[in-house]
N, C-alpha and C positions, 0 to 999 in steps of 0.2 A: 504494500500500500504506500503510496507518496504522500507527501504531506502535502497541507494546503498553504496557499499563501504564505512560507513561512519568511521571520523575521528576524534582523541579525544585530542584537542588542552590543555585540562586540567583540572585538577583532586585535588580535597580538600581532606585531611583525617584527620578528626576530633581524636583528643589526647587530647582534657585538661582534666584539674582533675576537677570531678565535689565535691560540698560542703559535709562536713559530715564525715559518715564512710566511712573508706577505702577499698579500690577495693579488694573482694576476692582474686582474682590472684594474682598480687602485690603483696598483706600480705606475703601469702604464698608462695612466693619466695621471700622474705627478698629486695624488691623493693620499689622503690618510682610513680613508674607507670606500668599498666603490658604494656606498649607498649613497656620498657624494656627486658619484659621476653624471655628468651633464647629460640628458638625451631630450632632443627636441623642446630647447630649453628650461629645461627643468631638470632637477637633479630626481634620480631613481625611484628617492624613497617619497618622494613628492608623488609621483604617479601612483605609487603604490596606495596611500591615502588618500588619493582622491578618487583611487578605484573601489576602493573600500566604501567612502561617504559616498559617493554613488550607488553602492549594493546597500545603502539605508545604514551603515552600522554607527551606531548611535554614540560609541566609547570606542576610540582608538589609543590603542599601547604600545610601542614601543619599546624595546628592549632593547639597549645601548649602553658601550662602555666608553665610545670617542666622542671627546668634548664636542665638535665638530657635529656628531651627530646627532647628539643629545640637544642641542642650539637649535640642529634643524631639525629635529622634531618637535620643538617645544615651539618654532617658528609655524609650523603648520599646526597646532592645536591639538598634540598627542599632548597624552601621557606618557611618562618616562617610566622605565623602569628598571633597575641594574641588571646586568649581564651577570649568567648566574657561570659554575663550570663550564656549561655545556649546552646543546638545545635542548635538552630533555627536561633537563635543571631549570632553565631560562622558561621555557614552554609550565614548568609547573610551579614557577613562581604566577608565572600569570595568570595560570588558570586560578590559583590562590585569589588574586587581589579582582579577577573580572569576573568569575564563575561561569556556571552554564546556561547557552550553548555559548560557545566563541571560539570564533576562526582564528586560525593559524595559518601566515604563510612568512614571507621571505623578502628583505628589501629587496633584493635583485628581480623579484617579481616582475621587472621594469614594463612587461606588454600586457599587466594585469587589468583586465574589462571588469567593470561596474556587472555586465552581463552575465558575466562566464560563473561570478557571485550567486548571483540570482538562481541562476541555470544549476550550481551545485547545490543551494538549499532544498531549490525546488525537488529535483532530483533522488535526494537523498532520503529511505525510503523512513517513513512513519517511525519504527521497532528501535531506531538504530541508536547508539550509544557513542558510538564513534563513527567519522567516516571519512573517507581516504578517496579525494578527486587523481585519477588518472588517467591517460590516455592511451589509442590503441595508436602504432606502430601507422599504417595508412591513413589516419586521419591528420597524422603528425606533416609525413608527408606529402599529405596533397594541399596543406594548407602551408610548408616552410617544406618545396624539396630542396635533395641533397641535405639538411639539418641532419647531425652526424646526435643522435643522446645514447643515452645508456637506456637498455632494455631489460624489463624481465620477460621470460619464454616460458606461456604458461599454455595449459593447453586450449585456451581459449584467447590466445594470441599471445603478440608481444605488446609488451603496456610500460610505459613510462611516467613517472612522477610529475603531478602538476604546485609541487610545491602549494600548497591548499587542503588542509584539513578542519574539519570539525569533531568538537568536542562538544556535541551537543547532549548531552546530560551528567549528573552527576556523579556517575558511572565510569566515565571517560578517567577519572583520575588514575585509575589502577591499569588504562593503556600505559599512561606517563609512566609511572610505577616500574611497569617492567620492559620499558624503551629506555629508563636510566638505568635499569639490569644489563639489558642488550649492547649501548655505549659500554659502561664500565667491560664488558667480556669480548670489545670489538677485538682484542689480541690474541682471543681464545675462543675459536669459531667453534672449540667442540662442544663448549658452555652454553654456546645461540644453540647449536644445534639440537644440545638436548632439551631446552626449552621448548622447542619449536614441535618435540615429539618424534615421533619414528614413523607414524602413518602417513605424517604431513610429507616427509623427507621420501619416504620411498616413493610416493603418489606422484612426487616430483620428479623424480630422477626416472621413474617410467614416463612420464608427459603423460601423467595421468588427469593432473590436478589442475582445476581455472584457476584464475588467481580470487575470483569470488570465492570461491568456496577454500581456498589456502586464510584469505582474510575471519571468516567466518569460523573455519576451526581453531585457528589462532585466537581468535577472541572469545573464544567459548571457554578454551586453556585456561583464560586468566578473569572472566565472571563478565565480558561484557561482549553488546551484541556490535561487530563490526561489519564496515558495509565497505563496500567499494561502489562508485561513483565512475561512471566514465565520462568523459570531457566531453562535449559537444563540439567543441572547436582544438582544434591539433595545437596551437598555437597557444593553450595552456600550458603545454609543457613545456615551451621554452624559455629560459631563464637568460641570466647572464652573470657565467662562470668563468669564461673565458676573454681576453680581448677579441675574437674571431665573434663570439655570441654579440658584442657589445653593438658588433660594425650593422650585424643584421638590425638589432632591438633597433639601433638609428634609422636604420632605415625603411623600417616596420612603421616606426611611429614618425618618421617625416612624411609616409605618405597620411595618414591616418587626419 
């Protein structure tokens, strides 16, 4: 069952600087974050928020640890919020301070539509506790060909990340929960792996398993109902990770 008309009380958008080396993009625009970088006059995380206040969300948060970012998000009328270890940490400080439902996505979001918002509330079905916007492989490409992302190969395609999720109930906390499990064991995939179960794993390695039903028995594992959402437009999934992503987003949005 879908929901009716629903409505998007508020929305986290993750910017801190994580440890290490520094962000491709950023370098390469003489920056100190790329949610700075310019595109089609406006800097990233500007698009990002006003694709959001566009999808009606009523409280916008940001997560930020650069002075710089933290200015310009306090220049467009977020809330601030500190950068915690990690995004798992950062994502459950917020859901902390904004509750549920509320979206999660990405300042590099940069080609993020008011729409595509709409489209995954709408979408996402009645029961759900969490839910996870993705896209399939040919919708990706026929709206950005040659666009080179990373895939998952499930048997109901391959599907890529639209950096966009909900955390639409109270239930959602105990995703967070065991995605700061899954960070903390990223060095020890035998630790994810035994998480993840042995029916999920073999299912896969036969190309037995959708990715619907991969997300649904993974949330069953840990007590809530998880949904996968698929993107209407291919052009959710692309981000900007890359300086090669950044040349497209520009000229996405200079035709736009």
């Amino acid at each position: 069952m879908i929901s009716p008309a629903p409505v998007l009380p508020a929305a986290l958008i993750l910017a801190g600087s994580r440890p290490g080396a520094p962000d491709p993009v950023a370098a390469a625009e003489g920056l100190s974050h790329k949610a700075l970088v310019g595109i089609a006059g406006k800097p990233m995380l500007a698009h990002v928020a006003a694709a959001l206040r566009d999808a009606g969300a009523a409280r916008i948060a940001v997560v930020a640890n650069d002075p710089a970012v933290i200015a310009l998000a306090e220049s467009l009328g977020c809330e601030v919020l500190p950068a915690a270890a990690g995004p798992s940490a950062s994502v459950a400080a917020g859901f902390a301070a904004l509750g549920a439902p509320m979206l999660v996505t990405t300042s590099d979001h940069a080609l993020l539509r008011g729409e595509w918002v709409r489209d995954f509330l709408q979408d996402t079905p009645e029961d759900a506790d969490v839910a996870v916007l993705l896209a399939e492989r040919d919708r990706i490409e026929e709206a950005m060909p040659g666009s080179k992302r990373t895939y998952l190969r499930f048997a109901d395609g391959q599907w890529s990340g639209c950096n966009l999720f909900l955390l639409k109930t109270a239930q959602a906390g105990k995703a967070i929960e065991t995605w700061k499990l899954v960070e903390a064991d990223r060095k020890r995939p035998w630790r994810i792996a035994a998480r993840l179960g042995i029916g999920i794993l073999l299912g896969y390695a036969l190309g037995r398993l959708t990715l619907a039903a991969a997300l649904a028995r993974l949330g069953s594992k840990i007590g809530v109902k998880a949904r996968l959402v698929a993107a209407r437009d291919g052009l959710a999934a692309v981000d900007v990770d890359k300086p090669s992503d950044l040349v497209d987003a520009r000229a996405i949005l200079g035709r736009r």
